[in-house]
C-alpha positions, -999 to +999 in steps of 0.1 A: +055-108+513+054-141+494+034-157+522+011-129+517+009-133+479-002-174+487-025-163+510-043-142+484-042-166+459-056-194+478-084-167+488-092-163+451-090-196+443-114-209+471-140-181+461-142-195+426-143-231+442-172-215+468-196-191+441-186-214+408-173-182+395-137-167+380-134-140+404-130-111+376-165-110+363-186-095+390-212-121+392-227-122+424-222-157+431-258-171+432-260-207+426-299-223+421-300-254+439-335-260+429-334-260+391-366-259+376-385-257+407-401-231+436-373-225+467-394-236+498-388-206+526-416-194+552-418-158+560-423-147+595-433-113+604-440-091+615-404-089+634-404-070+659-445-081+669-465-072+693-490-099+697-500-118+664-468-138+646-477-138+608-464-172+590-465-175+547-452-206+529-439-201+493-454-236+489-479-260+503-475-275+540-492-303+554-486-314+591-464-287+599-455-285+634-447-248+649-423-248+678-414-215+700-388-216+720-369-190+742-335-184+744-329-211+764-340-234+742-368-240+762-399-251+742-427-226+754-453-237+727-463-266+701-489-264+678-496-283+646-505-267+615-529-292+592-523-277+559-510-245+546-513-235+512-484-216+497-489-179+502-520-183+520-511-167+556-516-183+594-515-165+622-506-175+657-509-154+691-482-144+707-496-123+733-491-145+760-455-140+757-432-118+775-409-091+761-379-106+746-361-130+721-381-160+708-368-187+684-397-205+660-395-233+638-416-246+614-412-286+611-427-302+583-416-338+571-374-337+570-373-299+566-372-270+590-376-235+589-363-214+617-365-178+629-355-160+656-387-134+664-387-103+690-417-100+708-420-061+721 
């Protein structure tokens, strides 16, 4: 039993080291890393697709490089993207692909983005 009581309490204790939080006052543990400034994320979709891969940066891109890759880790396609203004939409065929599990990244600078996208 007193094992059991430690174990709890370093549980506890590492979850208010973790989420910067005392574990009593319901906060969901958010922390903002990026103070004062727009989160970069890219939004695939759709996902599931069909044929067309829809790709929308919360911020501008420039040089972007968009890899797909099958489950392998085989790299089926490259293609750079020149610039990208945040929230403005690119699209890029997919129809040449066959049914099944794809991984895409988007490589821009020192940052990547990745997703793993079914095509149907």
């Amino acid at each position: 039993m007193r094992y059991l009581m430690i174990f709890f309490l370093l549980l506890v204790m590492n979850r208010e080291q973790a989420f910067g939080q005392d574990a009593n006052n319901g906060d969901q543990g958010n922390i903002d890393l990026t103070a004062g400034t727009v989160a970069e994320t890219v939004r695939f979709y759709p996902n599931p697709l069909t044929n067309v891969l829809s790709i929308t940066p919360s911020v501008d891109m420039t040089n972007a490089f968009l890899f797909v890759s099958d489950v392998r880790g085989r790299v089926i396609a490259k293609t750079l993207i020149p610039h990208l203004d945040g929230g403005q939409e690119y699209q890029y065929g997919m129809n040449d692909l066959s049914t099944g599990i794809y991984v895409c990244v988007i490589q821009t600078g020192d940052k990547q983005f990745v997703q793993r996208i079914m095509v149907q």
